[in-house]
C-alpha positions as CSV (number, residue, x, y, z in Angstrom):
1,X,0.0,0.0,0.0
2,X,0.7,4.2,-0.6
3,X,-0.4,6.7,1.6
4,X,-1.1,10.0,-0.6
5,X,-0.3,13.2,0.5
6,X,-3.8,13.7,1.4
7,X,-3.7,11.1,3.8
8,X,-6.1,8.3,1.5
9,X,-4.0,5.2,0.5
10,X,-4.0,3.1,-2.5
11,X,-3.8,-1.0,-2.5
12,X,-4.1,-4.0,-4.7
13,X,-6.0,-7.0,-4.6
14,X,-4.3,-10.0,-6.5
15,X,-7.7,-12.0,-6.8
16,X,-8.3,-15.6,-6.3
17,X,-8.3,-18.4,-8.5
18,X,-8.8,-22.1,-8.4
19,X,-8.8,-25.5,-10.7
20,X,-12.5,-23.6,-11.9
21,X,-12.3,-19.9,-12.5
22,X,-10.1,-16.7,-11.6
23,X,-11.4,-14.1,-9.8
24,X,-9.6,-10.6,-11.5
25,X,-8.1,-8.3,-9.2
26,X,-8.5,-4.5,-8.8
27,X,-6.4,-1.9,-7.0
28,X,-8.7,0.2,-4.1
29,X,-8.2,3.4,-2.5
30,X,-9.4,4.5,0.9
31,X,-9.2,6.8,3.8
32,X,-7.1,5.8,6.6
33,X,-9.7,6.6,9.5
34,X,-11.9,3.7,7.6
35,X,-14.5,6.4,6.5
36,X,-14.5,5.7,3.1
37,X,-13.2,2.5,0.7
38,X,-13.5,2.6,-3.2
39,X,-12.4,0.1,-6.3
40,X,-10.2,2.7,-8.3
41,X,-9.7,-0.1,-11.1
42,X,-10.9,-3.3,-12.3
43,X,-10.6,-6.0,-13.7
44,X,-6.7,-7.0,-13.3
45,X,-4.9,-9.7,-13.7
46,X,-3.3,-10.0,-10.4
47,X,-2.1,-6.6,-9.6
48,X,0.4,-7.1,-6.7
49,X,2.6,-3.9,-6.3
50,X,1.8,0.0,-5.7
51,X,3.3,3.2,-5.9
52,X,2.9,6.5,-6.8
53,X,4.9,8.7,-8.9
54,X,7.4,11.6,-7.3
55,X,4.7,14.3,-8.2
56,X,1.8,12.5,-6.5
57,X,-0.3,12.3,-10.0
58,X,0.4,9.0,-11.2
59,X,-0.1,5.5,-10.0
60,X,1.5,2.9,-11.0
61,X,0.4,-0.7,-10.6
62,X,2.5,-4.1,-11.0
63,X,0.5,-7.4,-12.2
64,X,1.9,-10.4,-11.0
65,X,0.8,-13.1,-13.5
66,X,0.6,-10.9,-16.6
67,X,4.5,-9.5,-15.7
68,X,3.4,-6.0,-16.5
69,X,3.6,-2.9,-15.2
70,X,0.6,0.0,-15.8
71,X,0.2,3.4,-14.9
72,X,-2.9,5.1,-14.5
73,X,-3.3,9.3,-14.4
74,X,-5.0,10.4,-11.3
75,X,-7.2,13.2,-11.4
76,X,-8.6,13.5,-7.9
77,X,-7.2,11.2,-4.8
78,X,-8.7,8.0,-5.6
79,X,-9.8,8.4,-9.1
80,X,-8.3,8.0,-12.3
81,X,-8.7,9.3,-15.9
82,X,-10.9,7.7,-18.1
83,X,-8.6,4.7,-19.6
84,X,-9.3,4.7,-23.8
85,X,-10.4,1.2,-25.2
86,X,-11.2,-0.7,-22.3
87,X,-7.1,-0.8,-21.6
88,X,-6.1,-1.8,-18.1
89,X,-3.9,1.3,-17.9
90,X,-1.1,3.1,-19.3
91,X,1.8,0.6,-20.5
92,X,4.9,1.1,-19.0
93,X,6.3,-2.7,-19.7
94,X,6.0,-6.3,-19.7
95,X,8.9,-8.2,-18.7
96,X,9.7,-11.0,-21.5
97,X,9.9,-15.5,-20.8
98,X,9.0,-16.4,-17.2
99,X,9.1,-13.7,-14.6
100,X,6.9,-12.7,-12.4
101,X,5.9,-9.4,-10.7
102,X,5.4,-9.0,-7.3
103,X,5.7,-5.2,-4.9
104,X,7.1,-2.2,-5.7
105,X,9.2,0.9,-4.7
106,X,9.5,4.1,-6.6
107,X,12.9,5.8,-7.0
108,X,13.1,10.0,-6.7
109,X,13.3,10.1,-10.3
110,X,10.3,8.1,-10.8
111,X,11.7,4.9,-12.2
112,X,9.8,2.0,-10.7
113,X,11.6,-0.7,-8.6
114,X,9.4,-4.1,-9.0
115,X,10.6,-7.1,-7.6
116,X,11.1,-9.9,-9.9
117,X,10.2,-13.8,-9.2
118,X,11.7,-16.8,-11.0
119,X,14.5,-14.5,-12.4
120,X,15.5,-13.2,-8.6
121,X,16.1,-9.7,-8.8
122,X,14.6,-5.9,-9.1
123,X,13.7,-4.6,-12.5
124,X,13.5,-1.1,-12.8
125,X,11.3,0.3,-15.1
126,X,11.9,4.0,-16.5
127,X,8.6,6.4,-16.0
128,X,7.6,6.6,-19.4
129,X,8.6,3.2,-20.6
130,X,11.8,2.4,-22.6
131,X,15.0,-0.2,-21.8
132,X,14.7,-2.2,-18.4
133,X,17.3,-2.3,-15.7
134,X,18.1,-5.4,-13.7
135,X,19.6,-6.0,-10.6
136,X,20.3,-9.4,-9.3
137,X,20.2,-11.3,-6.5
138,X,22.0,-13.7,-6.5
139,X,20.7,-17.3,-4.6
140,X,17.1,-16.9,-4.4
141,X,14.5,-16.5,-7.5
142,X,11.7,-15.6,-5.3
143,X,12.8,-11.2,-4.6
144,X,9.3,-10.2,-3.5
145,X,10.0,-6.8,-2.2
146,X,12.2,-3.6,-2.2
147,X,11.9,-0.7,0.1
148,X,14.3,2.7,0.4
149,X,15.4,4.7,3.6
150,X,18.3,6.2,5.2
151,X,19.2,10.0,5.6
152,X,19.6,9.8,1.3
153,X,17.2,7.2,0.6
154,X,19.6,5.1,-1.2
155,X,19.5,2.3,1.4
156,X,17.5,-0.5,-0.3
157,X,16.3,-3.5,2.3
158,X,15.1,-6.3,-0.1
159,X,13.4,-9.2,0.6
160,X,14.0,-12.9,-0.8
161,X,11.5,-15.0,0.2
162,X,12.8,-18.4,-0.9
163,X,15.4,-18.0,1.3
164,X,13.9,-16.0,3.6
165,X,16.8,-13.6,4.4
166,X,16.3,-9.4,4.3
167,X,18.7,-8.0,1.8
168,X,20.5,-4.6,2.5
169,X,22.7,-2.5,0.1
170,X,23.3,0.8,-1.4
171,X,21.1,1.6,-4.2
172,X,22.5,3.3,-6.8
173,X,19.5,6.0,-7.3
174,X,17.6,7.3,-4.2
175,X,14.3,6.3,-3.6
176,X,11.0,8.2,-3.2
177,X,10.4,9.3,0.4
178,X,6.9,8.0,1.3
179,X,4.1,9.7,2.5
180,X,3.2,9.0,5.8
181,X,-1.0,9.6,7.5
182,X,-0.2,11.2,10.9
């Protein structure tokens, strides 16, 4: 989840699926007092990561299964700009072969960090699209998280769960500070 900086916060909802049917995903947004919960977007295909972009007016959601990444232009907190032909979102990228999306952290200059399953790493994904960068870890395919802090924000604490150690290096690009309700 993403607090805004009007206090709201934005989270996914991977779905469920079974042997019979899969039940899509959304991503929701919702007042941290509990006043007030609303489904921003739907129907996804697993969304599983969250963040918001360095000026507050883009979100930017990953999808697990699909190994994408979308954006979606907000235009109120909570609510997006109509998406033409029925698209999920805004494009960024879709990782090729067998990898898998899972959370997210976005950098200060708006590149999005996703962790990346089965190839065991963080992908980061420039704003507007355009060339991927990896960064491996190495021993453990299953990198399900990546979070910045530190007085610069380039201290990166990254989980792998396969393993289940908590990762901790220099990044080599600072991270977003986060909002934070109260």
């Amino acid at each position: 989840m993403v607090f805004d900086v009007d206090g709201g916060f934005y989270f996914t909802d991977l779905g469920k699926s079974t042997a019979e049917y899969v039940h899509h995903g959304a991503f929701y947004y919702a007042a941290a007092d509990g006043s007030s919960i609303r489904r921003v977007h739907a129907p996804m295909i697993t969304p599983n990561g969250i963040g918001l972009s360095p000026d507050g007016k883009t979100v930017h959601v990953a999808e697990t299964r699909t190994s994408r990444v979308w954006s979606f232009d907000l235009v109120a907190p909570g609510q997006i700009a109509p998406v033409p032909f029925n698209m999920p979102g805004r494009l960024l990228t879709t990782l090729p072969d067998f990898q898998l999306l899972d959370s997210l952290a976005v950098q200060a200059d708006g590149h999005v960090c996703v962790a990346t399953l089965m190839r065991g790493g963080i992908s980061v994904v420039p704003p507007d699209g355009g060339d991927v960068t990896f960064h491996e870890v190495p021993g453990d395919p299953y990198i399900t998280n990546i979070c910045f802090g530190g007085g610069d924000m380039r201290d990166a604490w990254i989980t792998a769960s396969g393993t289940g150690c908590l990762y901790h290096t220099r990044w080599p690009t600072a991270g977003l500070r986060l909002n934070f309700n109260g």
